[in-house]
C-alpha positions, -999 to +999 in steps of 0.1 A: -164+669+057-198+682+060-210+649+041-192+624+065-208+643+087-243+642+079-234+605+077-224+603+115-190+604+115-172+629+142-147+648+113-115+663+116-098+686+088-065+702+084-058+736+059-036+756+054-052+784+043-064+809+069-095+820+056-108+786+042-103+778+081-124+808+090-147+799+071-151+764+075-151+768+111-179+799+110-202+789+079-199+751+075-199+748+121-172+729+114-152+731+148-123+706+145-107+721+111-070+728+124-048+758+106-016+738+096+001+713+080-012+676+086+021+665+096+022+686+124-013+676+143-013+664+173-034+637+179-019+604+193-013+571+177-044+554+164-066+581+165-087+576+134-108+546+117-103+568+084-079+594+067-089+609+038-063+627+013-077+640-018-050+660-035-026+662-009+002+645-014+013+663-045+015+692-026+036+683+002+074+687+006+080+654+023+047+627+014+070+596+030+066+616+065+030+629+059+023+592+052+042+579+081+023+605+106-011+594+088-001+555+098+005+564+130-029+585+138-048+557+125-065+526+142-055+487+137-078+483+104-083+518+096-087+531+060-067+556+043-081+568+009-063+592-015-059+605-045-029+619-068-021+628-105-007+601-120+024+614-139+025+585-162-011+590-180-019+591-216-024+629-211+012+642-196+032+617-227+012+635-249+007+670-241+047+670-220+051+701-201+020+712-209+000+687-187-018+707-157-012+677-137+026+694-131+014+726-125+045+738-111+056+750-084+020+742-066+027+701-072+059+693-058+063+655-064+043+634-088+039+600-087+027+571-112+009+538-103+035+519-093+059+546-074+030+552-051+020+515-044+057+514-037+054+543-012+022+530+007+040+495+011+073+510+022+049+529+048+033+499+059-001+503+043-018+475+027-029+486-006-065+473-017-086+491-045-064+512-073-083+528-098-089+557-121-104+589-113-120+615-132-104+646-135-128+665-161-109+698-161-074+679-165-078+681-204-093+715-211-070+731-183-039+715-202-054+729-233-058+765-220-023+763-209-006+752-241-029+784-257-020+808-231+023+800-232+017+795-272-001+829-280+008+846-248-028+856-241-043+838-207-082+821-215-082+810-180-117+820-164-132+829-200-157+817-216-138+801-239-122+781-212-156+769-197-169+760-233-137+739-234-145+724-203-185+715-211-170+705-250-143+683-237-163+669-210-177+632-230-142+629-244-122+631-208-147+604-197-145+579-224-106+587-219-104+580-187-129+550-192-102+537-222-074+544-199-062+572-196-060+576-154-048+614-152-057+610-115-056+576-098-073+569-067-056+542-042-077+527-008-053+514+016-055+505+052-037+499+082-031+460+090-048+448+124-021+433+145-025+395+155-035+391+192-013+385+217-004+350+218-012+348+181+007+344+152+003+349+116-001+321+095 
């Protein structure tokens, strides 16, 4: 948010975190950061040119609704980007229920490429650019939690765990480069209705 803003854009947040809010609101100045859950804001029907959603929608119990309320708060033509584990990467087949990407009971419904195209068309988004993301900690995370459950001793915060991290780092990129899209990132937008008189051709 602060970086849109720098760029000129008037921003708007939602958290649901209290003292992320606090803070936002007291260190960053950033006044229009609302406590709560982004289905429930109140701001009416094409509101925004842009909604950004980057790891959101795992974490919501209803993402058909949230999506729904985000078409409805944005503009004719506005952009929605987002981004999501993809449940059907290289890394979840292989490492199963050790993937961090499930991180249960934080994620609550994953998706793969073509459920969530599915979801933003049945929403009435327009889907344009679908790509991978790179989600450097996906693979060393995964790795500390297949230690942790197999030797019962947590390496999470260690130094270990950051030297898997910084060691891991060049192969999660030419992974992700070779395929492997543990998070994919989707831009869609919001069609512009004909004008009146008009019709589609």
């Amino acid at each position: 948010m602060v970086q849109m803003r720098s760029l000129g854009w008037e921003v708007h947040g939602c958290e649901l975190d209290a003292r992320k809010v606090s803070h936002a609101r007291s260190e960053l100045w950033l006044e229009n950061v609302h406590h709560g859950r982004c289905e429930d804001l109140r701001y009416p029907p094409g509101h925004f040119d842009a909604i950004v959603m980057w790891h959101v929608l795992e974490h919501v119990h209803d993402p058909r609704a949230l999506l729904a309320r985000v078409f409805q708060m944005l503009k004719p033509g506005g952009r929605l980007a987002l981004s999501t584990p993809n449940a059907n990467c290289a890394e979840a087949r292989l490492l199963g229920r050790w993937w961090i990407g499930y991180e249960i009971p934080r994620h609550l419904t994953l998706f793969n490429v073509e459920t969530l195209r599915k979801l933003l068309n049945d929403c009435g988004f327009e889907i344009g650019r679908v790509r991978p993301s790179l989600w450097a900690a996906s693979l060393p995370d995964s790795i500390s939690l297949l230690v942790s459950d197999l030797t019962g001793c947590s390496i999470w915060g260690t130094r270990l765990h950051r030297m898997l991290y910084y060691g891991l780092f060049p192969l999660s990129v030419l992974w992700c480069v070779a395929g492997n899209w543990a998070v994919v990132e989707v831009a869609a937008s919001k069609a512009v209705e004909p004008a009146a008189g008009r019709t589609r051709a």
